[in-house]
C-alpha positions in Angstrom: 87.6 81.6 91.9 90.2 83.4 90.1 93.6 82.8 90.4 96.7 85.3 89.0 98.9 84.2 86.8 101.4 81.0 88.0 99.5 80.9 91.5 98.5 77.4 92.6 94.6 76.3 93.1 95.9 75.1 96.6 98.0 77.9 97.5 94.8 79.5 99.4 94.1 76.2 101.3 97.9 75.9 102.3 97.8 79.6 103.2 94.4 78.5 105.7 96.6 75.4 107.0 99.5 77.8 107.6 97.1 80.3 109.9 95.3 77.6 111.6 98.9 76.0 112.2 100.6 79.2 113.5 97.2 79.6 115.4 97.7 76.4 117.4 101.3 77.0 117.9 100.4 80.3 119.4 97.9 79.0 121.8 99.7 75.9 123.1 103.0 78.7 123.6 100.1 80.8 125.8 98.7 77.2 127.7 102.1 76.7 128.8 103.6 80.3 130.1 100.0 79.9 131.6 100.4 76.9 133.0 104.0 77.6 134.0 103.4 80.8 136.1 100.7 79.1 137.5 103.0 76.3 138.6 105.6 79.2 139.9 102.9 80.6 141.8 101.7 77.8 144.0 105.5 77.0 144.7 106.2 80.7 145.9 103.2 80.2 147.5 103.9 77.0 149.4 107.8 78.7 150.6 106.2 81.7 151.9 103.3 79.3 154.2 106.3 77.0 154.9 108.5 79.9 155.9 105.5 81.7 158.2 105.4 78.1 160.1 108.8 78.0 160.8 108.5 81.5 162.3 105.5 80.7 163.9 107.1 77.5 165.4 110.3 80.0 166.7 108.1 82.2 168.2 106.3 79.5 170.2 109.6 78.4 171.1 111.2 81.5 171.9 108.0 82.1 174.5 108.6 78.7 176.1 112.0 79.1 176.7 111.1 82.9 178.5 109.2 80.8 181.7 
C-alpha cells in the first residue's frame, strides 16, 4: 500500500470504522421511524375499531329505544 505524503497508515481503517459507524447510525434511525409508524398505525387503528363499536353500540341503542 501506498500512502501520499503526511497520510496516516490507519487513516483508511478509521475511514472503514467511520462508514460502518454512519452505516449503523443510519439503520438504527430507519428501525425506529419503522418501528414508530408502525406503532402509530396500530393505535390509529385501535381508535377507529374502538370508535366503529361505539357507533355500532348507538345504533343498537337507538333501534331499542324506537319499540
Amino acid at each position: 500500500m501506498v500512502f501520499a505524503p503526511g497520510e496516516k497508515p490507519g487513516a483508511e481503517q478509521d475511514e472503514v470504522k467511520l462508514q460502518n459507524a454512519s452505516k449503523q447510525i443510519v439503520q438504527t434511525a430507519i428501525l425506529r421511524a419503522v418501528q414508530q409508524v408502525s406503532q402509530e398505525s396500530q393505535q390509529k387503528e385501535k381508535r377507529t375499531n374502538s370508535t366503529s363499536l361505539q357507533l355500532e353500540r348507538g345504533k343498537l341503542t337507538k333501534k331499542h329505544e324506537k319499540k
